[in-house]
C-alpha positions in Angstrom: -52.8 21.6 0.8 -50.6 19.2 -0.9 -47.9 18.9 1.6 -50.8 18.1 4.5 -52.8 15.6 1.9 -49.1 14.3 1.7 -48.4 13.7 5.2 -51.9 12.1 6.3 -51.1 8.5 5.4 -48.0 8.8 6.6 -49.4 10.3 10.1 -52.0 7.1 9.9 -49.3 4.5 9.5 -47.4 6.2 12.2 -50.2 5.3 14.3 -50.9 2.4 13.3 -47.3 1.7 13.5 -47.6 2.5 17.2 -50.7 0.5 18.0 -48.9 -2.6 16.4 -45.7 -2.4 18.6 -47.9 -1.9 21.8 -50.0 -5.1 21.0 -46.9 -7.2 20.0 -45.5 -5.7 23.2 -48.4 -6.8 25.6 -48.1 -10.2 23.6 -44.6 -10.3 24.6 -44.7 -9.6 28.3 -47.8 -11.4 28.8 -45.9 -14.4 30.9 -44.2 -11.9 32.7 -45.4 -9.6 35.6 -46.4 -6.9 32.6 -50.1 -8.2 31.4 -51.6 -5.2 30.3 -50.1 -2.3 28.8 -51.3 1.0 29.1 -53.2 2.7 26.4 -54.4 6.0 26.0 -57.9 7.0 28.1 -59.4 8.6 25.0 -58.6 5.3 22.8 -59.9 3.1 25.3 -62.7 5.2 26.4 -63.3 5.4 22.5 -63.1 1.3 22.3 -66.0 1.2 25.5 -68.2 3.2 23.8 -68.4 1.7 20.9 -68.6 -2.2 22.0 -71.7 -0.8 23.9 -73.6 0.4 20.7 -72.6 -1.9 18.2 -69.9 -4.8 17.4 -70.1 -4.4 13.7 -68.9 -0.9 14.0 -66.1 -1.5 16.8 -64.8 -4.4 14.6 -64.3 -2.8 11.3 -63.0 0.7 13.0 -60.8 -1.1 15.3 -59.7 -3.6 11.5 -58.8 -0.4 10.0 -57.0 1.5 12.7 -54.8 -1.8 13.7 -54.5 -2.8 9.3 -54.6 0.3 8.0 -50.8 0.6 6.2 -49.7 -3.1 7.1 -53.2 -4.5 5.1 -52.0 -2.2 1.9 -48.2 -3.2 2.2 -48.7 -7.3 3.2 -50.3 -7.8 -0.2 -53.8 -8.5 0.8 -53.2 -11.9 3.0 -54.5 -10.5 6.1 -58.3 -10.1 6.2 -60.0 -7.4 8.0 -62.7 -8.7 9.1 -61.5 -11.7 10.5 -63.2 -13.3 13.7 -61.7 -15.4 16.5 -62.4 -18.9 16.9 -63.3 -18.9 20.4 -64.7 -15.9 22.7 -62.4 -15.4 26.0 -64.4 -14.6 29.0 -62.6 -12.7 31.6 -62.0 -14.0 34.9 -61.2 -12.1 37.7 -60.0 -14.6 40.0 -56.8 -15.1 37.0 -56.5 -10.8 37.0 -52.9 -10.0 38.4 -53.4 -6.8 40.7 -51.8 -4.0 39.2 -48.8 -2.5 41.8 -47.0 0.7 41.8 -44.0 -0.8 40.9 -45.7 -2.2 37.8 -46.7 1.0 37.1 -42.9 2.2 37.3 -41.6 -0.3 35.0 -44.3 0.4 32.4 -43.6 4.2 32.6 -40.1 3.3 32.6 -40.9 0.7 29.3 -43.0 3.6 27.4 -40.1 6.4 28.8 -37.3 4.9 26.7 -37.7 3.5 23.5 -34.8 1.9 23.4 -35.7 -0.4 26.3 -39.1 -1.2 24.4 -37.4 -2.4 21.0 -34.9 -4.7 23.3 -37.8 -6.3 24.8 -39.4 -6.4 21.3 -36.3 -7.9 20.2 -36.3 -10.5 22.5 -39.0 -12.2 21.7 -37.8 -12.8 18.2 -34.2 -14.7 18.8 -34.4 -15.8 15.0 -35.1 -12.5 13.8 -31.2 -10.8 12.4 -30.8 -7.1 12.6 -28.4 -5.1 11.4 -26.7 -2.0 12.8 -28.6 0.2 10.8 -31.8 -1.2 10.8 -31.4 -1.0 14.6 -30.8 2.3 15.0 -33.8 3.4 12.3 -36.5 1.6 14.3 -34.9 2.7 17.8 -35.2 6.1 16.4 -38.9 5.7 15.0 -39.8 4.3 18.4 -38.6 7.2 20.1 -40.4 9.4 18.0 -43.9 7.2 17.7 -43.5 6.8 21.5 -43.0 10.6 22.3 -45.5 11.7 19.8 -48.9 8.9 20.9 -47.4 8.7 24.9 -48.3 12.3 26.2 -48.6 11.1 30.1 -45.2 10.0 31.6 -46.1 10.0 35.0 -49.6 9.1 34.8 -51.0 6.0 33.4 -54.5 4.9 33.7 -55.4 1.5 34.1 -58.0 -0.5 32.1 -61.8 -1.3 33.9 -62.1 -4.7 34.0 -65.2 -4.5 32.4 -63.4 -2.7 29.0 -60.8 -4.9 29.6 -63.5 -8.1 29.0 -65.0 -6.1 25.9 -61.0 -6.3 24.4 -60.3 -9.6 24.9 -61.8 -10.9 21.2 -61.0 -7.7 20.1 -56.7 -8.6 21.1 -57.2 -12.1 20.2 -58.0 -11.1 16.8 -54.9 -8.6 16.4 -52.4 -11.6 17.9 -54.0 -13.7 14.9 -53.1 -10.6 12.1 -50.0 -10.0 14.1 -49.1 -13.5 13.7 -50.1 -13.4 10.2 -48.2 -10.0 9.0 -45.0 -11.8 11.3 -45.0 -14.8 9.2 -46.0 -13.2 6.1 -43.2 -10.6 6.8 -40.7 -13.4 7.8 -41.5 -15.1 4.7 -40.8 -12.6 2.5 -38.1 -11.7 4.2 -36.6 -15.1 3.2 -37.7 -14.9 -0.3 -35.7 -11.6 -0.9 -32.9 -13.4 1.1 -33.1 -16.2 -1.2 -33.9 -13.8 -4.6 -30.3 -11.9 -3.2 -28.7 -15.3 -3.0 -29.8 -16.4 -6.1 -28.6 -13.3 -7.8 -25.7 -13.0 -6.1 -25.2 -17.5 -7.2 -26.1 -16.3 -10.9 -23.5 -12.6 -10.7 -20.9 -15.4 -9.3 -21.6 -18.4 -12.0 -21.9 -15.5 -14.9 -18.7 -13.8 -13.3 -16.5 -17.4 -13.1 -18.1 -18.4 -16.8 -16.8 -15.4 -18.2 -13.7 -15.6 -16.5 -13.1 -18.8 -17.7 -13.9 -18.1 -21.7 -11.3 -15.4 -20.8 -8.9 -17.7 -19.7 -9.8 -20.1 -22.6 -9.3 -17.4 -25.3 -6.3 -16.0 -23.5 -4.9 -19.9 -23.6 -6.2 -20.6 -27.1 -4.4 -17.5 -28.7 -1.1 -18.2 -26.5 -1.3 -22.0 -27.8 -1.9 -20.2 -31.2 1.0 -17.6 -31.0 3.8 -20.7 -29.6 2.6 -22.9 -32.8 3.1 -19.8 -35.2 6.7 -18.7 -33.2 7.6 -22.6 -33.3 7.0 -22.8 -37.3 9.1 -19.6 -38.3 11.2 -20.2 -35.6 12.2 -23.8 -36.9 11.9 -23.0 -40.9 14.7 -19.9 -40.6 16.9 -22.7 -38.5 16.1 -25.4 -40.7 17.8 -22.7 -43.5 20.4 -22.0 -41.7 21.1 -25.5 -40.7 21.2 -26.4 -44.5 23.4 -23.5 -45.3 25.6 -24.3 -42.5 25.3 -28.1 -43.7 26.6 -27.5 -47.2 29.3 -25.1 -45.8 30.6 -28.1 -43.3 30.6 -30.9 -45.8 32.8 -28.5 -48.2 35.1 -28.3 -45.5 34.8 -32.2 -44.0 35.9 -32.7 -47.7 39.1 -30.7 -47.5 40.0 -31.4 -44.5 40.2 -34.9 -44.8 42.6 -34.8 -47.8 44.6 -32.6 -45.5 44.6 -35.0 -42.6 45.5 -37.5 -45.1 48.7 -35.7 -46.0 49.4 -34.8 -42.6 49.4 -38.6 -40.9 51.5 -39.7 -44.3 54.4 -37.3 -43.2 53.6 -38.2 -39.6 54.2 -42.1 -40.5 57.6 -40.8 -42.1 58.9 -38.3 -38.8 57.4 -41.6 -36.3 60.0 -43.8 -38.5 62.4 -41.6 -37.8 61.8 -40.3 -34.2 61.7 -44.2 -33.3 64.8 -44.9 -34.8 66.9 -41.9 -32.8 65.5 -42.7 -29.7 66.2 -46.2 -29.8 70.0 -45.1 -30.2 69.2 -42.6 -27.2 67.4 -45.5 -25.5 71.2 -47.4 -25.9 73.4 -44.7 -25.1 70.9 -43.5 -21.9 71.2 -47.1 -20.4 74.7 -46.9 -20.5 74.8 -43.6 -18.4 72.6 -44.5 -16.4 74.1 -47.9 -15.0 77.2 -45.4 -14.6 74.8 -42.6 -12.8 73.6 -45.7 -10.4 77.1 -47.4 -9.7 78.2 -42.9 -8.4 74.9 -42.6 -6.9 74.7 -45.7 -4.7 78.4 -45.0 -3.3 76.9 -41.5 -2.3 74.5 -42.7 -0.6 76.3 -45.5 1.3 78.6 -42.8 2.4 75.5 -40.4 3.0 74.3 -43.1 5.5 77.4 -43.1 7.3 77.6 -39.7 8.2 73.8 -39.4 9.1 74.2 -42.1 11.8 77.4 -40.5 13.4 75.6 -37.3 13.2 72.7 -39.2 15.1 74.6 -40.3 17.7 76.5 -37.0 18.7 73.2 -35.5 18.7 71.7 -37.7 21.3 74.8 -38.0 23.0 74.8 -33.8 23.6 71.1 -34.2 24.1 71.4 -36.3 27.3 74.3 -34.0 28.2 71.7 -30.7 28.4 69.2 -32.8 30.0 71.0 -33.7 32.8 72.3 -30.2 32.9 69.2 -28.8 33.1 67.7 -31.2 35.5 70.7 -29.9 38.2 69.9 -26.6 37.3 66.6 -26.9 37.8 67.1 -28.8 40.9 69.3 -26.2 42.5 66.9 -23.2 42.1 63.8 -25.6 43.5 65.7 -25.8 46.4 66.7 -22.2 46.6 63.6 -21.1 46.5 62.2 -23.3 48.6 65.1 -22.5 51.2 64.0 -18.5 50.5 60.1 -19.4 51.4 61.6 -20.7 54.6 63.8 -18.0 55.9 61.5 -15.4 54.9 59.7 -13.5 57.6 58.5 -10.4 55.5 54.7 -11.6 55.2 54.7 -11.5 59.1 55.9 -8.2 59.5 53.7 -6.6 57.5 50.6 -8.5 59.2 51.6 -7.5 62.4 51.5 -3.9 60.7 48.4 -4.6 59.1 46.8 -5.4 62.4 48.3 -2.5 64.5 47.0 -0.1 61.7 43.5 -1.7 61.8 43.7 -1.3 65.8 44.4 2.0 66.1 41.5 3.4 63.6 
């Protein structure tokens, strides 16, 4: 009992759901060569019988069958009872014949969902889907559209004269279709804009925090390097004062020892420069002896070098010429061999007899 008391509104939106898409679809395709879109004989005969009794009750039935889920889930902006501005007469001379090939595409339309929420789709180029919500309202139209649509091959057509009772009755559901669009659309941009804005204030809140993290995390290394710094430089300032002491102590003594030391160096300088002026002498004298010996060498040096010199070229012209008659003679040797030599012809000759016989 439960379960079915469960189920009713959702069976009712269902419908509902299904009359709305079938009125935003004739809306759709009414500039195109699909005016009218069948309905179902028992709703329409339902719809003829009642505009003949009474508007009042037609009008508030047909307000709660079209706005039955959508008037609960818009928020109250759509009003039930709302009346058209103007009353549409019908005109037959502006009916379009219906055809059989109409009728095929329509069956075709109402056949596969799928086509139905394309052409939907179409009209609403603004209107961003995902993939997901794609696929759930292809699968609810297949399901709404094979529950309601119970005749694929046969589709009756509406009397003209039903069709002129309907016509205040469709402008009014264009005007709440227009109005649950926009009012849909509209709230679809103000939880677009309430995600940005969240996601804006997640961001700012994320960045803000990561900067105090930064801040800390720079204040306490700024923090750390000012407290290394300090002991660093009071243990070297100690040991620079130790190692001060220590290497005045030891400036002290050494100068005193460097003092001693360039005392006994002025004494060994007086001395070294005394010896070697006497070497100084004694070197001069052997080497003006070293110079008189080593010129004469050299003199005589010279001597020999040029005589070398000139046997060398001398016996140098002598292999030239030499070789030049040696080379000469072979030249024409072989030159007078090239000439006497018949051997290349013979072995043509063979060459050619061989070739003749194969």
């Amino acid at each position: 009992m439960d379960r079915n008391q469960g189920c009713a509104p959702k069976i009712q939106y269902n419908a509902s759901r299904l009359l709305y898409l079938r009125e935003k679809l004739r809306e759709c395709l009414q500039d195109k060569e699909f005016a009218h879109l069948p309905i179902d004989q028992s709703r329409s005969d339902q719809r003829a019988t009642s505009f003949k009794h009474t508007s009042s009750n037609n009008c508030s039935r047909t307000s709660a069958s079209v706005c039955g889920s959508e008037y609960g889930n818009s928020g109250g902006l759509v009003k039930p009872r709302a009346r058209p501005l103007t009353w549409h007469t019908h005109d037959r001379r502006t009916q379009r014949p219906r055809t059989p090939e109409m009728e095929t595409v329509l069956t075709d339309l109402l056949d596969e969902p799928g086509d139905l929420l394309d052409k939907l789709l179409a009209a609403f180029p603004t209107l961003n889907l995902d993939g997901h919500d794609t696929r759930v309202l292809r699968r609810k139209a297949a399901k709404l559209l094979g529950a309601c649509s119970s005749r694929p091959t046969s589709l009756p057509a509406i009397s003209p004269s039903n069709r002129h009772k309907l016509t205040w009755v469709e402008e009014r559901n264009r005007r709440r279709l227009a109005q649950l669009l926009r009012h849909s659309m509209r709230m679809s941009r103000f939880r677009d804009q309430k995600t940005a804005d969240e996601e804006d204030r997640r961001l700012k809140a994320q960045l803000q925090e990561r900067r105090h993290q930064l801040i800390r995390i720079r204040n306490y290394y700024q923090q750390f390097v000012s407290d290394f710094r300090a002991k660093k430089m009071a243990k070297v300032f100690e040991e620079e004062k130790v190692f001060r002491n220590f290497f005045q102590g030891f400036l002290a003594q050494e100068r005193e020892n460097l003092m001693d030391i360039q005392k006994l160096e002025r004494e060994e300088r007086n001395k070294s420069r005394i010896l070697k002026e006497e070497q100084m002498a004694n070197l001069e004298y052997t080497r003006r002896a070293r110079m008189a010996l080593l010129k004469e060498r050299l003199e005589q040096e010279e001597a020999q070098r040029t005589n070398s010199e000139r046997q060398q070229r001398l016996e140098l012209i002598k292999q030239r010429r030499e070789l030049r008659h040696m080379l000469e003679t072979n030249v024409r040797e072989l030159q007078r061999n090239m000439l006497e030599n018949h051997d290349s012809v013979y072995f043509r000759e063979k060459d050619a007899s061989r070739m003749l016989q194969h």
